[in-house]
C-alpha angles and dihedrals in degrees: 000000000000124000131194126187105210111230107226108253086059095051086057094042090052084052100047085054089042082058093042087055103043086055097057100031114027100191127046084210079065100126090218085044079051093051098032093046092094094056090044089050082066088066094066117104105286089237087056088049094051086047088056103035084091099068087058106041107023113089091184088052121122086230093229128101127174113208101199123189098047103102085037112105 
């Protein structure tokens, strides 16, 4: 199991997509949020990608990363 502690200006950049989302979407259940949700995943801090680039490509992984510091003020 992988852990990453969010540094704070990526957390704030996260919410601010989450925001950004929410606005055009409204539901993460949107089918267009559903198709589009890949592309949108490219917009996450470059350092929170690499972290969970693993459950995708590595085979070997545990398949389970803990992102910590996002719900911190």
């Amino acid at each position: 199991m992988d852990t990453i502690d969010l540094f704070r200006d990526e957390k704030d950049e996260i919410v601010k997509i989450i925001k950004d989302l929410d606005k055009k979407y409204g539901s993460a259940s949107s089918q267009n949020f559903v198709q589009n949700a890949p592309l949108h995943a490219m917009e996450l801090p470059r350092r929170v990608r690499a972290s969970l680039a693993p459950l995708k490509y590595d085979e070997e992984h545990a398949g389970i990363t803990i992102c910590r510091g996002f719900l911190s003020t």
